[in-house]
Structures are given as C-alpha cells and as structure tokens.
ROVO-675952 format. One record per residue: x, y, z of N, C-alpha, C in turn. Coordinates in steps of 0.1 Angstrom, whole numbers, plus 5000, padded with zeros to 4 digits. Atoms other than C-alpha are relative to their C-alpha. Last residue first. Layout:
BEGIN
XYZXYZXYZ...
//
This chain:
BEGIN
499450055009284817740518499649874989499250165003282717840540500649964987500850145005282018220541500849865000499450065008284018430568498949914990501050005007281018590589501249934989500950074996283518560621499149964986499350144999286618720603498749925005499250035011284419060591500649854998501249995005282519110622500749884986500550154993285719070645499149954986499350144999287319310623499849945000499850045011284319540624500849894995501050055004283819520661500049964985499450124995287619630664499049904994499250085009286719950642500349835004500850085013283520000663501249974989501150134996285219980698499549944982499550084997288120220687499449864997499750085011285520460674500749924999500850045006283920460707500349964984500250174996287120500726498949994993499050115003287720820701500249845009500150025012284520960709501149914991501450104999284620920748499950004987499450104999288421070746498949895001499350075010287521340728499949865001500750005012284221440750500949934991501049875005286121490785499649934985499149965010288521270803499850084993498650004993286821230842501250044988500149894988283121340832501249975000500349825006283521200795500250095015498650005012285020860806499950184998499049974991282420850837501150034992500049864987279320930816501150005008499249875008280820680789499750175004498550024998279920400819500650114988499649984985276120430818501950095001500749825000276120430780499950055014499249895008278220130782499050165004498749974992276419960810500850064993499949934986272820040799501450005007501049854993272720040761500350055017498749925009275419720757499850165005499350084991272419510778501850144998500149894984270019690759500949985006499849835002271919530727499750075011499049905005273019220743500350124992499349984989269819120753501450084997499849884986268519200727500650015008500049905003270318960705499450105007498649994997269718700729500450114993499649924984266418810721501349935006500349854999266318750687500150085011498849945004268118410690499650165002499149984996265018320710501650064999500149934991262518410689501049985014500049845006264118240662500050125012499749934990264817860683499750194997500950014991265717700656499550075009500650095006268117710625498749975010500850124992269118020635498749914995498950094996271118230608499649885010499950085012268218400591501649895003501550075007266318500625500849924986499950134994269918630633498649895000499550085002270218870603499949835011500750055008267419060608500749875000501150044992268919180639499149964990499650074993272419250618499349895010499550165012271019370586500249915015500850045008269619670606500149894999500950074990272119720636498749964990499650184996274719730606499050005010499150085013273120040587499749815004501350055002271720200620499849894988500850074988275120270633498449894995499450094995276320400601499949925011499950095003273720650603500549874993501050054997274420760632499149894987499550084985278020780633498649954998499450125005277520960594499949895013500850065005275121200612500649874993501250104993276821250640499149934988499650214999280221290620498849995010499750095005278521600605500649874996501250015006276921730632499849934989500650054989280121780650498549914993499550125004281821900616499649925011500450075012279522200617500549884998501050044998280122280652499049954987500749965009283622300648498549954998500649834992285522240680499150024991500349884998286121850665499150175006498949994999286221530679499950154995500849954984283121460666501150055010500249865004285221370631499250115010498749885002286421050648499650155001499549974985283120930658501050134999500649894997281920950620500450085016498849895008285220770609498850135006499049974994283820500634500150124993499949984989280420460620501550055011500449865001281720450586499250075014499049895000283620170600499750094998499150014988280819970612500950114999500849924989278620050582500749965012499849875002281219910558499250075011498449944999281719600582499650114993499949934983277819580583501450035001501049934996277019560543500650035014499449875004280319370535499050135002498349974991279019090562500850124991500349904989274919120545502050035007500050124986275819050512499950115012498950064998277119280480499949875011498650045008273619260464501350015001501150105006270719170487500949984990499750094995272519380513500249864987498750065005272519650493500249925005500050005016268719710495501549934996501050145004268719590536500250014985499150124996271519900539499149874995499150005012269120140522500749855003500250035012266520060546501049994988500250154998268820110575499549924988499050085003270220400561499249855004499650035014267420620556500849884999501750005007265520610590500349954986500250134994269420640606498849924993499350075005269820970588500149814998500650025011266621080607501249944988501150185006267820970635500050014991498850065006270221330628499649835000500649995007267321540645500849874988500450115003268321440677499449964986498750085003270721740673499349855000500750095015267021880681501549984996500850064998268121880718499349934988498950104999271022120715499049884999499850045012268422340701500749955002501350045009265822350734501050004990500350084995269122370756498749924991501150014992270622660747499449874999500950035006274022610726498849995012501049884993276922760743498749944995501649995007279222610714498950105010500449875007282622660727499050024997498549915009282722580758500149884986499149904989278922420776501250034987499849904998275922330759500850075009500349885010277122110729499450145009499349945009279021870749499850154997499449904989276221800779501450144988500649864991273921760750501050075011500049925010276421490732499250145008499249844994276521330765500050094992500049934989273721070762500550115001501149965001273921000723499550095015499849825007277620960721498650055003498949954990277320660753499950154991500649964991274020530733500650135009500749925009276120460701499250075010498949865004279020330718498650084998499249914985276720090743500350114994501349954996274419980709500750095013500049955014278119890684498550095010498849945001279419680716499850144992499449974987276619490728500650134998500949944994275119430694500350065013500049925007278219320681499050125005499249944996278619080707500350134989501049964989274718930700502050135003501149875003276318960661499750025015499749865008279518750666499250125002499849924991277718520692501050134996501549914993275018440664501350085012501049895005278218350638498650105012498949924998279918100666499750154991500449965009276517920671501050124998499150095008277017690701500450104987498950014994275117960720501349964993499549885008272017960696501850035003499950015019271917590705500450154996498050105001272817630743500549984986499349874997269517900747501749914993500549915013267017600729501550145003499850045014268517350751499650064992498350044998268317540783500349964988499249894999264817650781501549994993499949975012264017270772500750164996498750095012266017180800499150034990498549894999263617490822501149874993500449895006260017310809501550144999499949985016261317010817500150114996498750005000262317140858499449914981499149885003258917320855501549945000500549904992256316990846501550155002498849944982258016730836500250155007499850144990256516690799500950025011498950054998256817040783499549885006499450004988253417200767501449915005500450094996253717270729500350015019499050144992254617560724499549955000499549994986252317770699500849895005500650114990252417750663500650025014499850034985252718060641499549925004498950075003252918140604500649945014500250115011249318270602501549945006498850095006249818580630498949874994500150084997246518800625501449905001501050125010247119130612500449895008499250155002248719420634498849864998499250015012246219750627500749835003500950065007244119770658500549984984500950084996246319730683498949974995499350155001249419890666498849915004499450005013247420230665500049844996501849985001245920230706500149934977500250164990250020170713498549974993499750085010250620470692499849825003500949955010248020700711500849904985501350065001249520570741499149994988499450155004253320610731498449965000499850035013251920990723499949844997500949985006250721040757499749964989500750124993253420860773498650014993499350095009255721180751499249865005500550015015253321450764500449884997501550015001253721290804499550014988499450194999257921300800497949994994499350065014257421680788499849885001501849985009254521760816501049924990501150024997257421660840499150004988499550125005260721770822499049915004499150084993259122170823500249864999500650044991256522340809500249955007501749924997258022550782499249995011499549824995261922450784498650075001499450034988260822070785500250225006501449964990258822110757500550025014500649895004261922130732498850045013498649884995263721820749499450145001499449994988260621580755500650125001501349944991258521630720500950085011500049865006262521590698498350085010498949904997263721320721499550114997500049984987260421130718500850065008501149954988259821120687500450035010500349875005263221050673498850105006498749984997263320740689500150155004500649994984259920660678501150105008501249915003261320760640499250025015499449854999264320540649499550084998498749984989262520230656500750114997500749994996260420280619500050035016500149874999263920230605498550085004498949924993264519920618499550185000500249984981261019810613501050115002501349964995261719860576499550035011499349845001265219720577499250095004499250014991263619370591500650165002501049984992260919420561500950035011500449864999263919440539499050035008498949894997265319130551499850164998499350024985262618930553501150115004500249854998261418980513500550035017499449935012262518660499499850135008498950064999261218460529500850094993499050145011258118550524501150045007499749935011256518770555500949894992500949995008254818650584500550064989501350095000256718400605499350054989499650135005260018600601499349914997499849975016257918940608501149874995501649995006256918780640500650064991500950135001260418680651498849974992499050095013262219010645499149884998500749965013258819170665501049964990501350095010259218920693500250124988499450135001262319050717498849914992498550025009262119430703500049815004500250025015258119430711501749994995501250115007257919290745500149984987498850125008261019440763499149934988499549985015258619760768501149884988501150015010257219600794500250044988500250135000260619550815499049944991498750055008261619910803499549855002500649955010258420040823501249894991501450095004259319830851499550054983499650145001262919970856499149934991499449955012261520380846500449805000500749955007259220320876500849964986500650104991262020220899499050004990499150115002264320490887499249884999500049965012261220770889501249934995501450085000260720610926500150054983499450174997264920700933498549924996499350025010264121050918500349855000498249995001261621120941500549924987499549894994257621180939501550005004499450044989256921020909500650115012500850014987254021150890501249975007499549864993256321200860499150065009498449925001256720830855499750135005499850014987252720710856501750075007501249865000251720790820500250055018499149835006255120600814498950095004499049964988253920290840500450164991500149984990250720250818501350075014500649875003251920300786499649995015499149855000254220030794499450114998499850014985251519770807501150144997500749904999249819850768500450015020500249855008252819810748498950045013498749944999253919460768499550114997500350044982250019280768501350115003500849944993249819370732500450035014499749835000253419270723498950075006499149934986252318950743500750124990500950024987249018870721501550085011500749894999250818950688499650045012498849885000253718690692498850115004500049935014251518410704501050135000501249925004250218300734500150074991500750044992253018040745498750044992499950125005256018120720498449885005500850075011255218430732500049964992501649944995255718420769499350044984500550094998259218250758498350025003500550095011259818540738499549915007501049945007259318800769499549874987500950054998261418600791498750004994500050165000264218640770498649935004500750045007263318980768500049874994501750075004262819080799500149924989499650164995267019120814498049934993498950105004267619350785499549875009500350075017264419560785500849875002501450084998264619620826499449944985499950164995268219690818499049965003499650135008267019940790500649905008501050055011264820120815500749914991500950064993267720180839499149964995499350124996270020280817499349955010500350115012267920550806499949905000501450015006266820720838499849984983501050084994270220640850498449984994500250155015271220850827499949915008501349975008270921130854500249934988501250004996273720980876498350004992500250154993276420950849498849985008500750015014275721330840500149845000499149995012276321440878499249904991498850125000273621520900500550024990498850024996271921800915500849875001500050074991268421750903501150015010501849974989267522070886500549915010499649894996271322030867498950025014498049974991271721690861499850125009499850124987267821620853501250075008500949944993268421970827499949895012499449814995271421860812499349985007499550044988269321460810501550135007500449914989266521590794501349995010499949845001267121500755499550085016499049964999267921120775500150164990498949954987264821100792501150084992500449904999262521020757501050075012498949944998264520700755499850144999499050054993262020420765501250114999500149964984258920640761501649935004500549884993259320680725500650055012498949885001261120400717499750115002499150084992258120150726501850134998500550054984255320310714500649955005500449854993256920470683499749965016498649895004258320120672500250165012499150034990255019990681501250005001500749884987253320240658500349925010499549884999256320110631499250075012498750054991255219720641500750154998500150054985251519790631501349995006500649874995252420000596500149985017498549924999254919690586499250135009498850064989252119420596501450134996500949984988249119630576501149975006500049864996251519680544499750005014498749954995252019320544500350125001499250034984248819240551501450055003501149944991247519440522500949985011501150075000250319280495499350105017501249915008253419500485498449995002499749864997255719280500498950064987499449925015254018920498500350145001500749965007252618760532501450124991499649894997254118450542499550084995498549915005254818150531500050144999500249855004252017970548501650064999499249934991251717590549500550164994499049965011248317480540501050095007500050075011246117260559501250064991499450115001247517390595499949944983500650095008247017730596500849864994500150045016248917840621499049934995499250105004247617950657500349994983500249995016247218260679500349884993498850105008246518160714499850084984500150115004244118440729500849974992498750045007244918750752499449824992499950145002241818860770500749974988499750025014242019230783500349854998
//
C-alpha cells in the first residue's frame, strides 16, 4: 500500500470545511468507521472477561489483561503515531494504523496460549494508537474553526458506538460459538469498517508536512523535545491529560467488573444479558454531542465539572442490591463520563498554541495510560474489597478531578 504526503493548499489559506457541507459530512462519516474500527477490536475482550476468568482459570485482574494490554500498546504509540503523521499526513497513518490492526485482530483468536493472545492484543493496541492520536488533530485542520467543537463531540460519540459494537457482537456470541469465533466476528466487522474509512475520509487541505530537521536524529529528537516541553509548560493541558488519566482508569475499572458483579449474589444474571449492560454507551452517543451544544453556551469548564460530578453521583448509586438502580447510575456514570471526555479532547487542540497533534496525544496517552493501570488495578480493589468499595473509590476520583478541573480552567482575570 503506498502512503503519499498529503499537502495544503498553498495559494489560499483553508478554513476548513463548513458543517453541513459534503466534505464535512464525508470527514465525520470516515472518522465514525474508524471509531468502529478501532474500538471495536480494542475493547471487544472486556464483555468476555467472566467467561476468560472462568475457561482460563484466572482471576478477574488477570483476564483484563486482554484489555489493558492493548490500551498500553495505544498509550505508549501514540506519541509516536502523531509524529509519523506530521510526516505523511494524518490520513495516510490512520490508514497504515486501521489496516495493520485488522490484521493482528483477525489474527488474535488463532493464538495458541493466553501469553501469545497478550502479545497479539500488545501490537494490535499499538496500531490502533493511530486513529485517537491524529483524528483530534485532523478534524482541527479540516473543519471551521466555529464548528470544531461539535465535530470533536461527533467523533466522540461515533467512539462509543464502536465500543458498543464490539461488547454487544463479542458477549452474546460468545455463549453460541464460543470467545474465539466471537473475538474473529468482531475483527471481521473492524475490517469491514476499516475498508469504509478508506474510501470515504476526504483529502487533508489544512495540512503541511514537517519540514525535515537539520542534525540529522539528535535535531530531529530537540525538536521532539521542544514541541513535548511546550504542551508541558501548559498548566490548563496538564489539567485535562490528568483528567484523562483519572476520569478513563475509573470508567474502564466499572466497565471491566460490572459483569463479574451482575453474575454472581444477588442478581444471578446469565452471561449473554449481563453483557448487553453494554447497552448504556448508548447514553454516552447522546451526551457527548449534547455536551459540545452546551458547551458553546455555559463554556467548556462548567460543561466538564457538571459531567464529572454527575459521573460520580452515578458511581454512587451502583452501590446498590437493586438491579434497577445499578443500571441507572451506569447510565448517568456513563454518560457523564462521555460528557467531559468530549469537550475535554477537543478541548486541547483549542488550548495549544502549537504542536496540536502532539497535545492530542499526550492526551492519549494519559487516557489509555489511565485505561490500563487503573482498570488493571480496580480488579484487585474489587477481588480483595468487593464492588462498593471499587464504586465509591471511583466516585472519590471523579469528585477530586472536578475540583481540580474547576480551579485549573479559572478564567483570567
């Protein structure tokens, strides 16, 4: 496959394409079937990971490995990922990322041990880093300026529709044909959305490649350096990458064990309907968008502090025996969750003065980054304290995060 530079139009400077306008339909359609193709496969595991635990004989920390392992091969890529396309373009390395991960996912439930379906699941995650650490970036290049923020929601909630995918194929099918063929349908799918994105995403316009560095690789690593030290300096960006950390671990951590929850005392819940409890993205789908709408009129910092806390109060209410009020602090938890990670990953494109696709992925990083050692780590809270005490440290996290959120985004006086 031959990857070519994409460049701006140089005579006239491009402000982007207009909401409502062809391209801009085309560029939101293209980054929802890389949405799907990238959240699909990356979090399809966790509606299997009862069943892993159980078949495999390990504990529920163990078998989330086969999340948290794919999102640290996102987190530590996608720094590398923007610099690779700052080089050949945004479009050119989501391609090159979507279609090496469809590769290793069609390849996953061939593995013949669980330590080679860890290993597998690394690399896949590493190709998948492609489209979260460029697609903020590429929709900042190609859409007005005015409209940025809702497009940014747009993805968001396009990202939780893959999401969704891939829990709801995986879990269900799993009881028919087993966690094998299931992982295989869902690789199937990212392919068939990968195939989508590749012929739909419109030409970048708002894009100039790097320049080469003078001084060969120790230049080329101080410019590194100086583009990473700027966002750094940037007491607002390390608000949000620490937000992202903090607000992506909790939300992963309920996401993982909620299944162990629902099928043991009191609920009992079989396995194929504990599984559509994934069904509650769909909350997430709504909010983000919404959130971007109100952004526009209270601001983004009363926008994510409210969705922070309403995230918490949903924790709380998870806490109860009642399987109706379980459901309905997931859906608030969720989305509340999707709310502020909306505004929040749009938001650092509109806070860095340089450097975009880099801020964006410091922002990943710190969300996958949040993803694999929190969500890792609220398997040992839940295995050793049980369900309350992993719901109430999560709503802890997101009241504090709000605070922070809150005092950091102060306006200037």
């Amino acid at each position: 496959m031959s990857i070519a530079p994409e460049t701006a139009t140089a005579s006239v400077r491009w402000e982007g394409h207009a909401r409502g306008s062809r391209g801009y339909r085309r560029l939101l359609a293209a980054l929802a079937f890389a949405g799907v193709a990238t959240f699909a496969q990356l979090y399809s595991p966790q509606a299997l990971l009862p069943r892993l635990s159980s078949e495999l004989g390990i504990d529920p920390a163990r078998a989330a490995l086969t999340v948290s392992l794919a999102t640290i091969g996102l987190a530590v890529a996608v720094l590398p990922w923007s610099f690779v396309a700052d080089r050949i373009g945004r479009v050119g390395a989501m391609r090159a990322g979507i279609v090496a991960a469809t590769g290793l996912g069609l390849a996953g439930p061939f593995a013949p041990t669980f330590e080679a379906l860890l290993a597998l699941r690394f690399f896949e995650g590493v190709a998948l880093g492609a489209v979260p650490a460029i697609a903020i970036a590429y929709l900042s290049e190609e859409v007005t300026r005015t409209h940025a923020a809702i497009a940014a929601g747009t993805y968001i909630a396009g990202t939780t529709v893959g999401g969704l995918a891939g829990r709801l194929v995986s879990g269900p099918l799993a009881d028919i044909v087993g966690w094998r063929l299931a992982v295989l349908a869902v690789s199937v799918l990212g392919a068939a959305a990968a195939a989508a994105f590749i012929a739909l995403a419109p030409k970048a316009r708002g894009f100039s490649p790097a320049a080469r560095t003078p001084g060969g690789v120790r230049g080329a690593a101080g410019t590194v350096a100086r583009r990473l030290a700027a966002q750094l300096r940037n007491g607002r960006l390390l608000m949000l990458y620490a937000q992202a950390f903090l607000l992506m671990g909790s939300f992963v951590a309920v996401y993982n064990y909620l299944a162990f929850r629902l099928e043991a005392a009191p609920f009992w819940l079989p396995a194929s309907l504990a599984s559509l409890v994934f069904i509650a993205y769909l909350s997430g789908t709504f909010s983000s968008g919404f959130a971007a709408s109100l952004s526009s009129r209270y601001g983004r910092r009363t926008v994510v502090v409210a969705s922070t806390v309403a995230m918490a109060a949903g924790a709380v209410v998870m806490v109860a025996d009642s399987l109706a009020a379980v459901l309905i602090g997931l859906l608030v938890f969720t989305a509340g969750f999707f709310a502020a990670h909306g505004i929040a990953s749009g938001w650092t494109g509109a806070i860095a003065a340089s450097g975009r696709a880099q801020a964006a992925s410091l922002y990943n990083l710190g969300y996958y980054g949040g993803s694999s050692l929190l969500g890792w780590a609220g398997g040992l809270v839940f295995h050793t304290w049980g369900w309350s005490a992993l719901v109430l440290g999560v709503a802890s996290i997101a009241l504090t995060t709000a605070a922070a959120s809150w005092a950091a985004h102060r306006p200037a006086r």
